[in-house]
C-alpha positions in Angstrom: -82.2 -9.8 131.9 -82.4 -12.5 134.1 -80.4 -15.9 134.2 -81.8 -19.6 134.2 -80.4 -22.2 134.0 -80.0 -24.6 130.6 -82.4 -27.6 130.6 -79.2 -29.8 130.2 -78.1 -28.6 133.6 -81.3 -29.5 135.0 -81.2 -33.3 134.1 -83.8 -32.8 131.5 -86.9 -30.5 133.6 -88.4 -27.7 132.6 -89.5 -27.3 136.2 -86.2 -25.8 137.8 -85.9 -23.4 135.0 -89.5 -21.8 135.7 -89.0 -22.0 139.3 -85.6 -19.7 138.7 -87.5 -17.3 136.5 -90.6 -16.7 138.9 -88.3 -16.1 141.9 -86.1 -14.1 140.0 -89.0 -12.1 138.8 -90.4 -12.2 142.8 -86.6 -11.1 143.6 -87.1 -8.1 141.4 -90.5 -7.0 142.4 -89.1 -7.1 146.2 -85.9 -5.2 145.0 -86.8 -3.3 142.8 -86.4 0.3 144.8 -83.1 -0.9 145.9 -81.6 -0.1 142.5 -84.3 2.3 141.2 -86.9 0.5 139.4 -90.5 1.0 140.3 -92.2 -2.3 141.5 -95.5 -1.2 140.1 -94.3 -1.1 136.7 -92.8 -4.8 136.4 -93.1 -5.9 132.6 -91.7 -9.5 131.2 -90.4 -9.9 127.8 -89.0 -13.3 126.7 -88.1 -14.3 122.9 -88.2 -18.5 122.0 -87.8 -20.5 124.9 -87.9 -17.5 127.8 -91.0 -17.0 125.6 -92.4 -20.1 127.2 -91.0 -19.3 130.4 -92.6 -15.6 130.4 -96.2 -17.2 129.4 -95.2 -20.0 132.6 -95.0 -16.8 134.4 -98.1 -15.0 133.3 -99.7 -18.4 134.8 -98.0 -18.0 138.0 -99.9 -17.2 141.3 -98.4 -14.2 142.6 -99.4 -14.6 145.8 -97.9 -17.8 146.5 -95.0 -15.8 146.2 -96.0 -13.0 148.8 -96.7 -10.6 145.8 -100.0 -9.2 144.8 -101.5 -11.0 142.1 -101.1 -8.0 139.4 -97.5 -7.7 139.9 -96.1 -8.3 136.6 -98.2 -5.1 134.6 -98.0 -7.0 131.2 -96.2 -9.6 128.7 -94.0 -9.3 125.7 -93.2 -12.7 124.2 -92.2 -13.4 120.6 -91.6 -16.8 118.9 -92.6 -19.1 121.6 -94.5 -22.7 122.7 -97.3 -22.2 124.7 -98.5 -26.0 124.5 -95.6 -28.1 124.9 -97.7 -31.5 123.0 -96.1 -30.5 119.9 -92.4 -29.8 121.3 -92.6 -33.4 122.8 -93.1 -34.9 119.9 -90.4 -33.5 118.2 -86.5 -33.8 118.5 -86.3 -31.7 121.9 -87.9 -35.0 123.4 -84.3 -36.7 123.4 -82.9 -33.9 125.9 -86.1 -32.5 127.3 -87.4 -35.2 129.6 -90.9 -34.5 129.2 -93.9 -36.2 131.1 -97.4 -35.5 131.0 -97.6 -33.8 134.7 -94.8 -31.4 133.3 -96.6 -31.0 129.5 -100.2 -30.1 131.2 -98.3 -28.1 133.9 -96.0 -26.2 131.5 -98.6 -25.2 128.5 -99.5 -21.7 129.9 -102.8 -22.2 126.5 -104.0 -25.0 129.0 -104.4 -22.4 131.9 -106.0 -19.5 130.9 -107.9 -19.1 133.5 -105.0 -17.8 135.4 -103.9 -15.6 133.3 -104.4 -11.4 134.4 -101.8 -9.6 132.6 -102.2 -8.0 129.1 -100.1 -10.4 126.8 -98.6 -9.3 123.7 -98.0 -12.3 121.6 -95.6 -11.6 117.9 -93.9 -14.2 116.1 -92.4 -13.5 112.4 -93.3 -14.4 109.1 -90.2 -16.4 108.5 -90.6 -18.8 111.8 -90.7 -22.3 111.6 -94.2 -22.7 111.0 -94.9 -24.3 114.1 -93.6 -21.4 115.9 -95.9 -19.4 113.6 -98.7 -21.9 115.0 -98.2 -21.9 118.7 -98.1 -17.8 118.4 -101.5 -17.8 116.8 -103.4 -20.3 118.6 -102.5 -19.1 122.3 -103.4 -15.6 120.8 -106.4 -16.7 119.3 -107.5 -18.9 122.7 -106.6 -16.0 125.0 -109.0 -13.6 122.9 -111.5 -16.2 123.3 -111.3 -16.4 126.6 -111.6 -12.7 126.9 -108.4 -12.1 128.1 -106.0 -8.8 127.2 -103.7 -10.1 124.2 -102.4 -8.4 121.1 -101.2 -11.1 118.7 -99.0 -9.6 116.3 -97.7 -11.2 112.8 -94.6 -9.6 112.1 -93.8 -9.4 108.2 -90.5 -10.8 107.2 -88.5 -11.1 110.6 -87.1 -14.6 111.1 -86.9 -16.5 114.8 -83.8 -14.9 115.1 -84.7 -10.9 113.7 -87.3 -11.0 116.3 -85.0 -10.5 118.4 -82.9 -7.7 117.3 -86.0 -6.1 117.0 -86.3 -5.7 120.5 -84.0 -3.0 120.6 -85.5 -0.9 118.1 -88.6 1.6 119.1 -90.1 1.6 115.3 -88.9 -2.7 115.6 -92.2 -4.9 115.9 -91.2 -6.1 119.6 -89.5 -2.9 120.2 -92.7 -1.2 119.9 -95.1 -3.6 121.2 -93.1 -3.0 124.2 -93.0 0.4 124.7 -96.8 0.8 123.8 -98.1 -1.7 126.7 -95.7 0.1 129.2 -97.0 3.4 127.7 -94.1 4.5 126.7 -94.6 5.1 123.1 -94.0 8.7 120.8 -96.0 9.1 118.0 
């Protein structure tokens, strides 16, 4: 689990928060044999707003970084914004200090295009619907543009459920997981 900073701490951005999760993620791939982990199995999983920053991530070019560009193997993100139009015009407008440079830059269902890595996209039943919204539209735009996503309704978990999911191998999340790392028993 990596640490980012809180968009109060960062005068409002957005940017400095997904420039701390691609390095740490950079960090990790780099370290990774250092404390046992296997760089070529690198898998991201964020829930609500590291939900965003995991789909920033998926848009990332890896090789700016001095990675390859499959680095990251595959995406778990559940009950997240993917176009930020909506969260701008909402209440997170008065501490997010969103412009348009950082709403086009920031909605990962505007750069598609860039996008390798098999996404799986959940969000639950009882979400806010726009939560429910923003899960089935990138899904539905990243099939269309023929890219590897799994969207995945999951039946009575709130925002918050989703989470404690995670944790569970028969849990929606828990189990998306282990089946895209291959990981999965019967």
């Amino acid at each position: 689990a990596i640490d980012f900073d809180n968009v109060n701490g960062t005068g409002g951005s957005l940017f400095p928060m997904i420039d701390q999760v691609r390095r740490a993620i950079a960090w990790t791939w780099r370290n990774a044999q250092s404390f046992g982990g296997d760089a070529s199995r690198l898998y991201v999983s964020g829930r609500s707003s590291g939900s965003h920053l995991g789909a920033c991530a998926a848009i990332t070019d890896w090789k700016a970084f001095g990675l390859p560009a499959d680095a990251v193997k595959g995406y778990v993100l559940q009950s997240g914004m993917y176009d930020l139009r909506g969260p701008r015009l909402s209440q997170r407008s008065s501490y997010v200090k969103f412009t348009y440079v950082m709403e086009h830059a920031l909605s990962p269902q505007r750069h598609l295009a860039r996008i390798g890595a098999p996404l799986v996209v959940l969000w639950g039943s009882e979400d806010s619907p726009e939560f429910q919204r923003q899960g089935r539209d990138f899904t539905a735009a990243l099939q269309k543009a023929g890219k590897p996503a799994q969207g995945i309704l999951c039946d009575g978990y709130n925002h918050y459920e989703m989470a404690e999911s995670f944790a569970n191998p028969y849990g929606p999340v828990g189990r998306a997981a282990l089946e895209q790392m291959r990981l999965a028993r019967g």
